[in-house]
NUDOGU-215734 format. One record per residue: x, y, z of N, C-alpha, C in turn; residue number from 1; residue in three letters. Coordinates in steps of 0.05 Angstrom, whole numbers. Each point is the difference from the previous one (the first is absolute). Layout:
BEGIN
+--------+--------+--------+--------+--------+--------+--------+--------+--------+-----+---------+
!    n_x !    n_y !    n_z !   ca_x !   ca_y !   ca_z !    c_x !    c_y !    c_z ! num ! residuo !
+--------+--------+--------+--------+--------+--------+--------+--------+--------+-----+---------+
!      X !      Y !      Z !      X !      Y !      Z !      X !      Y !      Z ! NUM !     ALA !
...
+--------+--------+--------+--------+--------+--------+--------+--------+--------+-----+---------+
//
This chain:
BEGIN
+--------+--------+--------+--------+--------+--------+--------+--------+--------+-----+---------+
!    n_x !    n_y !    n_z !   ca_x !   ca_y !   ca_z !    c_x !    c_y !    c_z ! num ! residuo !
+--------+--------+--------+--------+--------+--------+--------+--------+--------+-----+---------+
!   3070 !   2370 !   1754 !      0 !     28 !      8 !     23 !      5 !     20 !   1 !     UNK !
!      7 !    -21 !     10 !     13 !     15 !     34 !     33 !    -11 !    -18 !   2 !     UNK !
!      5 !    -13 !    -18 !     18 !      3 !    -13 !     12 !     32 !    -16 !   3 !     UNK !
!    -27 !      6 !     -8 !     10 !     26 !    -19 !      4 !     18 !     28 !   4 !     UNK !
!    -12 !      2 !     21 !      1 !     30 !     20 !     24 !     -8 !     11 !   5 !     UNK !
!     16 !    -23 !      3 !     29 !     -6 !      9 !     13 !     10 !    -22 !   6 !     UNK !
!      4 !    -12 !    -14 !     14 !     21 !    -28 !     -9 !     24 !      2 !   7 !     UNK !
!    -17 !     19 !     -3 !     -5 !     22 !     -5 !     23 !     20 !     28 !   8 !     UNK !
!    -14 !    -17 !     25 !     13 !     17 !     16 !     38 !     -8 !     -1 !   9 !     UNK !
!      8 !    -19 !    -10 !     28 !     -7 !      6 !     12 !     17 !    -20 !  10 !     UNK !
!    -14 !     12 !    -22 !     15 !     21 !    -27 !    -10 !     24 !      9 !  11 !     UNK !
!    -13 !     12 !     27 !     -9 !     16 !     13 !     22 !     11 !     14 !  12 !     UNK !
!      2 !    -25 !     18 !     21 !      6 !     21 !     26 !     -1 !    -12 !  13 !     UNK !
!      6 !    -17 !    -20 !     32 !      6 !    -13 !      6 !     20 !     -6 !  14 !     UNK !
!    -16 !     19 !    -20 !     -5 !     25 !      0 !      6 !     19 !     13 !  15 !     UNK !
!    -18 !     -2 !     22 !      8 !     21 !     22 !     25 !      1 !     21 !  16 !     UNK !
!     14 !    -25 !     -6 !     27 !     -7 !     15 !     19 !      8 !    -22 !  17 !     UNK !
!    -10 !     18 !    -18 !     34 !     15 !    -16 !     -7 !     24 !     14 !  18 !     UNK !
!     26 !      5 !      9 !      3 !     27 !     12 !     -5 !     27 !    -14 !  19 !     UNK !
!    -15 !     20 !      2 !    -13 !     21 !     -1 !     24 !     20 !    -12 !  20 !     UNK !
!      8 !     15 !    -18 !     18 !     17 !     -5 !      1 !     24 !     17 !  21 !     UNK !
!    -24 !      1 !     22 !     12 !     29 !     21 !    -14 !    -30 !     26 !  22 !     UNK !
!     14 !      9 !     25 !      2 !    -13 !     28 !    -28 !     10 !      7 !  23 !     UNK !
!    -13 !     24 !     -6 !    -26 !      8 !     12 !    -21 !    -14 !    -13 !  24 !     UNK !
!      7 !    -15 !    -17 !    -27 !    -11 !    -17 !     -3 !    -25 !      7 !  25 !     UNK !
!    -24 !    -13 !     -7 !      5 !    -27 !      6 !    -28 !    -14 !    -11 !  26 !     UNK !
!      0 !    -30 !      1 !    -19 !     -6 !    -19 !    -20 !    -23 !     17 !  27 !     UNK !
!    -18 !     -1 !     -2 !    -17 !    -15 !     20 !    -18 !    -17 !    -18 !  28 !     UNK !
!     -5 !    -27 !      5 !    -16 !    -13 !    -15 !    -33 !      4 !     16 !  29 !     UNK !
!    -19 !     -2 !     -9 !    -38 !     -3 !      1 !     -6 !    -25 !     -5 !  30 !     UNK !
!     -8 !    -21 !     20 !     -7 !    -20 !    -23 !    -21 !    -14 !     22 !  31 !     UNK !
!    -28 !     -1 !    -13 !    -27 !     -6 !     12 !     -5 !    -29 !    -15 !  32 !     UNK !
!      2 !    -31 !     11 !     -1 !    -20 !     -6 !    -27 !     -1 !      0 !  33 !     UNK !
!    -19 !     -4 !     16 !    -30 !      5 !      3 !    -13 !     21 !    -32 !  34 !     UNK !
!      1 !      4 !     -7 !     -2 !     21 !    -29 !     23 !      7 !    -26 !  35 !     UNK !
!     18 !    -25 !     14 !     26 !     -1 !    -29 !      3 !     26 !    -13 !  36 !     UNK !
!      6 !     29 !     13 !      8 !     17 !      0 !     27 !      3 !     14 !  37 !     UNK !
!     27 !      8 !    -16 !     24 !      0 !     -7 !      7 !     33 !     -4 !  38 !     UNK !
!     22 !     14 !     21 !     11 !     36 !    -21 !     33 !     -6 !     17 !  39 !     UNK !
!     14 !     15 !     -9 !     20 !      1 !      7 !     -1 !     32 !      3 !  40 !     UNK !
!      8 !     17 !     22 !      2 !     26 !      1 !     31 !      9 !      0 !  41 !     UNK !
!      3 !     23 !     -8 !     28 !     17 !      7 !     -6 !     26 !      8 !  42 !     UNK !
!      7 !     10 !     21 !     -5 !     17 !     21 !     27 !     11 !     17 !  43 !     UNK !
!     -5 !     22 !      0 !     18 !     19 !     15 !     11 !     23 !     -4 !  44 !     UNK !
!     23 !     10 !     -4 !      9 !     26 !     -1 !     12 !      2 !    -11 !  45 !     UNK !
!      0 !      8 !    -26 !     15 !     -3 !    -25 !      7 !     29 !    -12 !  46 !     UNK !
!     26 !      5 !      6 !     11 !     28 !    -12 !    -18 !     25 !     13 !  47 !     UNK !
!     -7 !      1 !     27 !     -4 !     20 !     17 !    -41 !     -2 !    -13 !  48 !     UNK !
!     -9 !    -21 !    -10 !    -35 !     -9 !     -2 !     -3 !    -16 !      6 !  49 !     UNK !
!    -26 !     -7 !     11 !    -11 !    -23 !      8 !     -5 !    -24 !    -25 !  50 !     UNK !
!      6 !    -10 !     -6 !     -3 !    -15 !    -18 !    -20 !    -29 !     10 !  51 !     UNK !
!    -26 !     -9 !    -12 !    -18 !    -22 !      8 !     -7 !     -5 !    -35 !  52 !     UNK !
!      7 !    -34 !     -6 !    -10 !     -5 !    -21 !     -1 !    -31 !     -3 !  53 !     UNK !
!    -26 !     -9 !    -11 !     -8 !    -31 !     -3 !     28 !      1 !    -30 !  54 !     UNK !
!     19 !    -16 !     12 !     10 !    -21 !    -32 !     -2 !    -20 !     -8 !  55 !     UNK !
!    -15 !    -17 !     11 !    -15 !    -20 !     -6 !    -37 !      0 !      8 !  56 !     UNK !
!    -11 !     -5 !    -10 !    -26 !    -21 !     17 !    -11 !    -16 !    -19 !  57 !     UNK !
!    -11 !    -29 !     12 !      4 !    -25 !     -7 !    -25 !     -2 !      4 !  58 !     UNK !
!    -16 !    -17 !    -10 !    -26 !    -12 !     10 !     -2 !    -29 !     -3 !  59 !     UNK !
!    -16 !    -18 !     10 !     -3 !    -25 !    -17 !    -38 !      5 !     -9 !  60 !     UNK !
!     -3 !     -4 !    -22 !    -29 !     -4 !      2 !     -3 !    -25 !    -27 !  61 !     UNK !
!    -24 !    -14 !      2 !     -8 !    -14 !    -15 !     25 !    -22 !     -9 !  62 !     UNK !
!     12 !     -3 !     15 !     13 !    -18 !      1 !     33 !      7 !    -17 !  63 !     UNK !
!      3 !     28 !     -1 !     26 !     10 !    -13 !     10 !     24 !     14 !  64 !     UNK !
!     23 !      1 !     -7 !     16 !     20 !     18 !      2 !     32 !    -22 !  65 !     UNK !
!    -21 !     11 !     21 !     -8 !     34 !    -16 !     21 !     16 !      2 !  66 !     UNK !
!     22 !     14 !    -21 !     14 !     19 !      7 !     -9 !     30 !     -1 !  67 !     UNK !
!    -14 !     11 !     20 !    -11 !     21 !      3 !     27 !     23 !     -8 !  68 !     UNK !
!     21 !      2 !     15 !     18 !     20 !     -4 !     26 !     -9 !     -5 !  69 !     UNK !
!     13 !      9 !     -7 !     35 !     -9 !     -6 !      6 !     26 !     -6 !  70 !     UNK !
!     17 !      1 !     21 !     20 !     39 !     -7 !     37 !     -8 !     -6 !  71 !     UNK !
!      0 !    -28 !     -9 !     29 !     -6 !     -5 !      0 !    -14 !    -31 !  72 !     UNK !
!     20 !      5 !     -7 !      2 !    -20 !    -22 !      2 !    -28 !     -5 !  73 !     UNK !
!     -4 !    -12 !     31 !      3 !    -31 !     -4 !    -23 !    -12 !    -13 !  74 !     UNK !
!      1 !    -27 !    -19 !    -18 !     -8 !     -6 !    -13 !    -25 !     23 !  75 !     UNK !
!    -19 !     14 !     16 !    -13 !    -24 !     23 !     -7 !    -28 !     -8 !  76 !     UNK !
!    -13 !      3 !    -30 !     -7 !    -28 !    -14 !     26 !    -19 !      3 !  77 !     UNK !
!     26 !     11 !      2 !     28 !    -20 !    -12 !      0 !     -4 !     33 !  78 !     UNK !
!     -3 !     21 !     21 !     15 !      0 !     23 !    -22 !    -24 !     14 !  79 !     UNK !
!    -27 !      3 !     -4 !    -16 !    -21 !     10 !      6 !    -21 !     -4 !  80 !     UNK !
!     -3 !     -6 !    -29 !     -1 !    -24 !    -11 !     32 !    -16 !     10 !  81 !     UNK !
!     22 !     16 !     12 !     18 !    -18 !      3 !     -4 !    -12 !     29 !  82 !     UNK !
!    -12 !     15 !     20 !    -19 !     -6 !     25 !    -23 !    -16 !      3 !  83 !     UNK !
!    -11 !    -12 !    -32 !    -16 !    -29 !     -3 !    -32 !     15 !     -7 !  84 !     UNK !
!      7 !     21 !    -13 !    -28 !      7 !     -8 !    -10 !      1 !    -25 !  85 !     UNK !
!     -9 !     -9 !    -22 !      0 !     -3 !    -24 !     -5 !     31 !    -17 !  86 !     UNK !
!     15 !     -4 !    -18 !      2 !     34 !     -9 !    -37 !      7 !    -12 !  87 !     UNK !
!    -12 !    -18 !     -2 !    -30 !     -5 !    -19 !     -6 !      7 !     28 !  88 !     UNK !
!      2 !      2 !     18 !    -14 !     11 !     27 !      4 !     19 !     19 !  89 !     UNK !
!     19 !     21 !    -24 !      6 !     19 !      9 !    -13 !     25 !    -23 !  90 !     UNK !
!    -20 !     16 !     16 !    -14 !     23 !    -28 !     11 !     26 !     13 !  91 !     UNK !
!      3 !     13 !    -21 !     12 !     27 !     12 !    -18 !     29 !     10 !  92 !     UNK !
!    -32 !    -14 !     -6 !    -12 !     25 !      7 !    -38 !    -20 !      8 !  93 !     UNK !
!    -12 !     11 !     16 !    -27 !    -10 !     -6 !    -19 !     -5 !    -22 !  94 !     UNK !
!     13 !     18 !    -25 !    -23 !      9 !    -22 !     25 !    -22 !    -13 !  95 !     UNK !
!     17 !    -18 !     -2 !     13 !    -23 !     -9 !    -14 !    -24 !      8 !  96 !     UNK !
!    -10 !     -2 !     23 !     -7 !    -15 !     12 !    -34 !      4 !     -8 !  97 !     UNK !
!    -18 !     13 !      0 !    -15 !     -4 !    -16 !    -10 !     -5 !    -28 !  98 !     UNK !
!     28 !      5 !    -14 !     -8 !      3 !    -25 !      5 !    -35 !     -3 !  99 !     UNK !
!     27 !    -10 !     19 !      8 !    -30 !      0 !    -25 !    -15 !      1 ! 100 !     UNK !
!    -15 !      5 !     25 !    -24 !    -19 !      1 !    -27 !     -2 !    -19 ! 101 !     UNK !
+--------+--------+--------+--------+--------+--------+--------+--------+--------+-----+---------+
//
C-alpha cells in the first residue's frame, strides 16, 4: 500500500509542478494517507473567474488504485505503471472495480 500512495502522490506532484497557462492559477495536491484518498486541484483566476476544479482524484481501495476523475488526456494506467504500479491494479471507476471482484 504505502508503495502505491508514494507513486500516486509523486504523479500528483509532477503534475502540479507544470506551470499553469495564466500566473493566477495554480494547482495544489490533497492527499490523506490515513484513508488513501488522492485529488489534485486547479484553482484561481482564470480570464477575470474564479476557476476551482478536481483534475484528478485517486483512491486506493481493496487493494487497487481507483481512478475516480481524470480531466486530462493522460493515460494514468501507463503513467503509474512506469512509477511501479501494475497496470491490472489500476481500475478506472468503482463500478470496474466491482464488477473485477
Amino acid at each position: 500500500m504505502t508503495k502505491y500512495q508514494i507513486a500516486i502522490k509523486r504523479f500528483l506532484d509532477e503534475y502540479a509542478a507544470i506551470p499553469a497557462s495564466t500566473p493566477t492559477v495554480r494547482y495544489e495536491v490533497i492527499a490523506d494517507d490515513k484513508k488513501s484518498r488522492y485529488c489534485l486541484f486547479r484553482y484561481g483566476l482564470r480570464e477575470d473567474s474564479w476557476t476551482h476544479l478536481c483534475i484528478f482524484h485517486i483512491n486506493i481501495e481493496a487493494g487497487k488504485v481507483v481512478v475516480h476523475q481524470n480531466l486530462t488526456d493522460l493515460h494514468i494506467d501507463e503513467e503509474l505503471e512506469a512509477l511501479g504500479i501494475p497496470k491490472s491494479d489500476v481500475v478506472a471507476s468503482v463500478e470496474e472495480l466491482v464488477l473485477t471482484s
